[in-house]
C-alpha positions as CSV (number, residue, x, y, z in Angstrom):
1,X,-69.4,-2.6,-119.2
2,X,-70.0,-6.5,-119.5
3,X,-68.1,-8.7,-117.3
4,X,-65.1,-9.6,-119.4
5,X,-64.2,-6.3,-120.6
6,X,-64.6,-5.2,-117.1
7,X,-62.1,-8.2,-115.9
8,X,-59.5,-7.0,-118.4
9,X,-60.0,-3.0,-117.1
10,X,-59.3,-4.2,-113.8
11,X,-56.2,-6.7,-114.8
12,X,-54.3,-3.7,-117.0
13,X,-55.1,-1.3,-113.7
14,X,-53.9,-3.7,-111.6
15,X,-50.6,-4.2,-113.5
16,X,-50.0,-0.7,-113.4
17,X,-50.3,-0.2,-109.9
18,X,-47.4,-2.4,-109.7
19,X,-45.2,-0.9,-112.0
20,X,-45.5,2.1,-110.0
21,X,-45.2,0.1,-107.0
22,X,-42.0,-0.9,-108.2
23,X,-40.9,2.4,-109.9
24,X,-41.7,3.8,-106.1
25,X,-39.4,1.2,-104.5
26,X,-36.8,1.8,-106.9
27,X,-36.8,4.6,-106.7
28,X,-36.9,4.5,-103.4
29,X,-34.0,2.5,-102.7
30,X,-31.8,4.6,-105.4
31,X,-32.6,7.6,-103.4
32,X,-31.1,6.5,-100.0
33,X,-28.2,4.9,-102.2
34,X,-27.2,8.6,-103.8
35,X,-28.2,10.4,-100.5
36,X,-25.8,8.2,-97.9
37,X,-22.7,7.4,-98.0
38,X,-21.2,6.5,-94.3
39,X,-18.1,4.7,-93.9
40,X,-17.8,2.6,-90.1
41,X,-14.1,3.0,-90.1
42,X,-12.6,5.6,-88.3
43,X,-8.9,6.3,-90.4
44,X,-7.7,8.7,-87.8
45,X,-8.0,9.7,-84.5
46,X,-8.4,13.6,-83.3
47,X,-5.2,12.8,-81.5
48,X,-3.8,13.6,-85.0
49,X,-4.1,17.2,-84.5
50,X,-1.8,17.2,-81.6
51,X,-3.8,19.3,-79.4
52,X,-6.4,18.5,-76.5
53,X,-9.8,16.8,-77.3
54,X,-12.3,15.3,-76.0
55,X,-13.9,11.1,-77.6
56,X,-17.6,12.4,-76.9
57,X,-20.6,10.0,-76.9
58,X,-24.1,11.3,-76.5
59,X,-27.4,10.2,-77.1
60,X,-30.3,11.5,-79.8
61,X,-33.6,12.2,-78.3
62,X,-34.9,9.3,-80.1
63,X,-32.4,7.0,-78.0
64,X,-29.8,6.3,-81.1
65,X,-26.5,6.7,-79.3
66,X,-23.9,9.2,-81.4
67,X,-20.2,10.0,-81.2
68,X,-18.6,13.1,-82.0
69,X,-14.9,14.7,-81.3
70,X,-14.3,17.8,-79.5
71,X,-11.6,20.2,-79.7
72,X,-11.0,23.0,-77.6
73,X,-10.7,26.4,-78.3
74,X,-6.7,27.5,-76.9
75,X,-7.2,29.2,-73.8
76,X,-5.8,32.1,-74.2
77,X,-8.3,32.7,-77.2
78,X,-10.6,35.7,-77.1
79,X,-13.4,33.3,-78.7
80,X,-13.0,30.5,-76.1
81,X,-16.4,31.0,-75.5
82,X,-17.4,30.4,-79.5
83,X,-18.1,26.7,-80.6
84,X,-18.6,25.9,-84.3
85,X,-20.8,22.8,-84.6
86,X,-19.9,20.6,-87.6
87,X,-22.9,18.9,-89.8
88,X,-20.2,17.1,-92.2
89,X,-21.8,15.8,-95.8
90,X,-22.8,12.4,-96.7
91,X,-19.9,10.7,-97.1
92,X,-17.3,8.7,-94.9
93,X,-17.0,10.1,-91.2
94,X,-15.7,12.7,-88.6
95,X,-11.8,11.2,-89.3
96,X,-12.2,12.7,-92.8
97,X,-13.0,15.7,-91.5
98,X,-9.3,16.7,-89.7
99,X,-8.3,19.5,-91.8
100,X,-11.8,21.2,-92.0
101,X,-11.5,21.0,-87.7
102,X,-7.8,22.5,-87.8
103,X,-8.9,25.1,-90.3
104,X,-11.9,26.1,-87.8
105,X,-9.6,25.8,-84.6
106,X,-7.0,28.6,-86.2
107,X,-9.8,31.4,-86.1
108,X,-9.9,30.8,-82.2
109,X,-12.7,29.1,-81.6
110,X,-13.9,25.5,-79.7
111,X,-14.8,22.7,-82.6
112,X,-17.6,20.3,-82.4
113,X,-17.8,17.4,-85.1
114,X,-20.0,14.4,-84.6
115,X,-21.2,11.6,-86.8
116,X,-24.9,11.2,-87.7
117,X,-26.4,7.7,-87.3
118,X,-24.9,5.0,-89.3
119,X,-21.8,7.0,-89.9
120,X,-18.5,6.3,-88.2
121,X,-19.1,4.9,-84.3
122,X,-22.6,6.5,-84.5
123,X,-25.7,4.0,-84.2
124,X,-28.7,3.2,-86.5
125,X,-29.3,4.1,-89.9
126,X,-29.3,7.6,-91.7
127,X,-32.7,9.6,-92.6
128,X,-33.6,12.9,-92.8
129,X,-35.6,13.2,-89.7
130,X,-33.0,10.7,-87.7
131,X,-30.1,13.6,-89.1
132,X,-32.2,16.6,-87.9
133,X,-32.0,14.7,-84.3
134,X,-28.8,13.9,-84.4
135,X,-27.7,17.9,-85.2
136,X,-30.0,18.4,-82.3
137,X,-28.3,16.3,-79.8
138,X,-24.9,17.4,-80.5
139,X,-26.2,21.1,-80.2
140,X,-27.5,19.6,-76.8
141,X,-23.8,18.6,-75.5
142,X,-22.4,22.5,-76.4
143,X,-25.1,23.5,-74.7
144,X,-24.3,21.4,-71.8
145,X,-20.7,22.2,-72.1
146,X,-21.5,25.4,-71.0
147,X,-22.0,27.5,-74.9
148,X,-24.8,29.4,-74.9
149,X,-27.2,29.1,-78.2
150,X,-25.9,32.2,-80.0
151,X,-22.1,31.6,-79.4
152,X,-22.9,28.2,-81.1
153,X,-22.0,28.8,-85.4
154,X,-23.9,25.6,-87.3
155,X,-21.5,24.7,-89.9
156,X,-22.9,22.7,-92.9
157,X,-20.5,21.2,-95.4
158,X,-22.6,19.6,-98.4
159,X,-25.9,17.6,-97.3
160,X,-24.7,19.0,-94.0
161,X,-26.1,22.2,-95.3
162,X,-29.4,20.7,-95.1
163,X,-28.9,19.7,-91.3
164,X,-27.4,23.0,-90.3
165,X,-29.8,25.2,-91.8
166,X,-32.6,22.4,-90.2
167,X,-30.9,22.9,-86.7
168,X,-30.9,27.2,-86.7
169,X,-34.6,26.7,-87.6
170,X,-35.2,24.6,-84.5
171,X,-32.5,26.1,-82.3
172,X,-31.0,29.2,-81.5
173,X,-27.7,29.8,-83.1
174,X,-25.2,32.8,-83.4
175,X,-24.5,31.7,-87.4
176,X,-24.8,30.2,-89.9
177,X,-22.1,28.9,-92.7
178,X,-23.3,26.7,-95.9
179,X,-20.2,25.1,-97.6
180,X,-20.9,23.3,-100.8
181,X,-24.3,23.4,-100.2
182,X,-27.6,22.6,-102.7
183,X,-30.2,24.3,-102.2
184,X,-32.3,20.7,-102.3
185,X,-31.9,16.7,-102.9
186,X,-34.5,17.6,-104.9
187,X,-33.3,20.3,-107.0
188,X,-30.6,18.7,-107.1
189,X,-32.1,14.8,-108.0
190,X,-34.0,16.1,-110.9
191,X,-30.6,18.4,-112.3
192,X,-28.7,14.7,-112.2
193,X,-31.1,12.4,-113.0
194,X,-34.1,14.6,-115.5
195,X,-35.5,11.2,-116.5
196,X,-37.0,10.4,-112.8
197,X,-39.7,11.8,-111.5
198,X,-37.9,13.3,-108.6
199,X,-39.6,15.7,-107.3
200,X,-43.0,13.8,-107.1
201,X,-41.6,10.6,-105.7
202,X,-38.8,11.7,-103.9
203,X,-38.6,11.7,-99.9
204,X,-35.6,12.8,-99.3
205,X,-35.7,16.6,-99.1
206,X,-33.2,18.7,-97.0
207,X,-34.7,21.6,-98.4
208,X,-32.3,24.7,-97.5
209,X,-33.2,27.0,-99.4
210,X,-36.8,27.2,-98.0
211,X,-35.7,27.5,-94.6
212,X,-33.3,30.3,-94.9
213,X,-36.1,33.1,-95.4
214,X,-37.0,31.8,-91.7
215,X,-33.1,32.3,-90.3
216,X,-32.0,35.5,-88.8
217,X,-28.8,35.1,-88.4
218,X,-25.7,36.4,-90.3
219,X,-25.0,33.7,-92.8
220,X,-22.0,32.7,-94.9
221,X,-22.2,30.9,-98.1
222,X,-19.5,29.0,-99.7
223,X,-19.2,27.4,-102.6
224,X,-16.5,26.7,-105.7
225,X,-17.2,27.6,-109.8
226,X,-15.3,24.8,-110.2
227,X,-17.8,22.0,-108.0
228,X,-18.4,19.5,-110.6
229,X,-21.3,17.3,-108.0
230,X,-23.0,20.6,-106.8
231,X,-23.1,23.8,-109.5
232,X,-22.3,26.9,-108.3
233,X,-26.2,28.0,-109.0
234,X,-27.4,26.4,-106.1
235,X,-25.0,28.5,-103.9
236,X,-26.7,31.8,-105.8
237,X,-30.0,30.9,-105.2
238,X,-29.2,29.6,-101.9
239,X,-27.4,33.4,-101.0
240,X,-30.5,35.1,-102.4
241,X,-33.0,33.2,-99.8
242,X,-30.6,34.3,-97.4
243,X,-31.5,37.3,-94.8
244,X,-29.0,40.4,-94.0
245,X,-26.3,40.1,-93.1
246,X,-24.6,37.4,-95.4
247,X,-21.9,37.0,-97.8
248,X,-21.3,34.8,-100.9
249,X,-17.4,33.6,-100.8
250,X,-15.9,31.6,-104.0
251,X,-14.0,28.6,-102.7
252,X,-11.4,26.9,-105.2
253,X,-11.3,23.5,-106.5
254,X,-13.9,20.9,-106.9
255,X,-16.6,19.5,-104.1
256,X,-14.1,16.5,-102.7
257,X,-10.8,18.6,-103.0
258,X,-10.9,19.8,-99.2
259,X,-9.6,23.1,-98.3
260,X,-7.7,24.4,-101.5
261,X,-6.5,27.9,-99.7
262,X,-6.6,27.4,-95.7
263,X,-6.0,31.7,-96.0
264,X,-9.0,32.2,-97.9
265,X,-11.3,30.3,-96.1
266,X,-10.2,31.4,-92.9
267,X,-10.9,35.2,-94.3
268,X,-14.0,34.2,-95.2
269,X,-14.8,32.6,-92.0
270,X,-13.7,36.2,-90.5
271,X,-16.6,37.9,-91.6
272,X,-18.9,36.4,-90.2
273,X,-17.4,35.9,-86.9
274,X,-16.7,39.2,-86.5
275,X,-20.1,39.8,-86.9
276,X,-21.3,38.4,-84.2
277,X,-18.1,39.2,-81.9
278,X,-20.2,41.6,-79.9
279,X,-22.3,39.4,-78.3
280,X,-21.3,36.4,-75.1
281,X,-24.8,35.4,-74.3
C-alpha cells in the first residue's frame, strides 16, 4: 500500500472510531437518562401515615450518606420481629412510596424504605454498583436495629427488582418479592428501543433474572397484563428462573397506577409470609 492510499485508509478508520465514539457516548448518556429518574423533593412526610416512625440517615460503605423512613411494626403484632426492606423503582422518591408502606404495615410487619443516591435527601449520583451499596447499607441499619438476615423480606418494586434480587445474592434474606419487575435493562432496552445496539453497548444491567437461579428463598412475583412500560413476559420468565417455593400473582392496572386492590395484594403478600412464619432467627 503506497503512502497516499495508506493516508486515506487511516483517515476513513479514524473517522469511524469517532462515530462510534460518539454513538458510545450517546448512547451512553440516553441510557442513564431512561434508567434514572430521582426527584430531590420530598412531597410528604412519613408523618402522613399517622403512626410512629423513625427520619433515618445512614451511610453506604462507599461513604455516600443515604436517608430512609422507618415504620414500625404495631406492637402487639405477631411479626414485630419481620421487616420488609423497600428497593423502590427509578423514579421520584420514598414520599411516593406512602401507600406501598401502609399496604406492607397492614400484614403486621416493621417497614424499611430508603432512597438510593441522588434520589430524595440521599447523596451522590445513581449507578448500578452505587444502588447495590445503597440496598446494602440499608440492609445494614435492620440488621442493626436488631432483625436478623432471614426475618428481613427484600422488596423490589420495578428497577428495584434489580436491587433486591442483587441484595439476597449478597445478603441473607428471609424473601424475596419482585413487583413490576424486568427481567433486565437490557432485555428490556433492546424490546423499547430494537434500533440500538443495546445489549452490546449497554452498561446498565440489573440483570434479575440471572441471579434468581442463585436465590433460595421463597419468592413472590408480581406483576399486571395490563403494565404498558414492563410486559407481563418479563414477569414469566422472571418466575421460571425462580427456585421452589414461589408464586406468580396478577396485579391490576398499569406500571404507575399504585396499588389497584390493597386486598389482593395483601393476599398475595400472605403467601409468602406465611411461608417463612416458622422461622425467628
Amino acid at each position: 500500500m503506497t503512502t497516499e492510499p495508506r493516508r486515506r485508509w487511516l483517515i476513513r478508520l479514524g473517522k469511524l472510531a469517532l462515530v462510534l465514539l460518539v454513538a458510545f457516548l450517546m448512547l451512553h448518556w440516553f441510557e442513564l437518562r431512561l434508567t434514572y429518574y430521582p426527584t430531590r423533593p420530598l412531597v410528604t412526610s412519613g408523618a402522613d401515615l399517622e403512626r410512629a416512625w423513625e427520619d433515618v440517615n445512614f451511610t453506604a460503605s462507599d461513604g455516600v450518606k443515604l436517608n430512609g423512613w422507618f415504620f414500625p411494626a404495631d406492637t402487639h403484632s405477631s411479626r414485630a420481629h419481620r421487616a420488609v426492606l423497600i428497593c423502590h423503582g427509578n423514579g421520584g422518591n420514598i414520599s411516593h412510596r406512602l401507600e406501598l408502606c401502609d399496604a406492607l404495615l397492614e400484614t403486621g410487619v416493621s417497614v424499611f424504605v430508603f432512597d438510593y443516591r441522588g434520589y430524595g435527601r440521599s447523596e451522590g449520583k445513581p449507578t448500578e454498583a452505587g444502588t447495590y451499596l445503597d440496598a446494602q447499607a440499608a440492609y445494614g441499619w435492620l440488621r442493626e436495629k436488631g432483625f436478623w438476615g432471614t426475618n428481613i423480606i427484600a422488596f423490589g418494586e420495578s428497577l428495584g427488582g434489580g436491587v433486591a434480587s442483587e441484595l439476597a445474592v449478597r445478603e441473607t434474606v428471609g424473601g424475596l418479592v419482585l413487583q413490576s419487575t424486568f427481567t433486565s435493562v437490557t432485555d428490556l432496552g433492546a424490546e423499547l428501543y430494537p434500533f440500538l445496539p443495546v445489549r452490546t453497548l449497554g452498561r446498565i444491567r440489573y440483570d434479575t433474572r440471572s441471579k434468581l437461579p442463585d436465590i433460595h428463598v421463597p419468592v413472590l412475583v408480581m406483576h399486571s397484563r395490563g403494565d404498558s412500560i414492563i410486559p407481563f413476559h418479563h414477569a414469566e420468565r422472571n418466575f421460571a428462573a425462580a427456585n421452589e417455593p414461589k408464586w406468580l400473582h396478577e396485579l391490576h392496572g398499569d406500571h404507575n397506577d399504585g396499588i389497584v386492590d390493597p386486598v389482593q395484594f395483601r393476599a398475595a403478600l400472605e403467601k409468602l409470609l406465611q411461608q417463612v412464619e416458622p422461622g425467628r432467627l
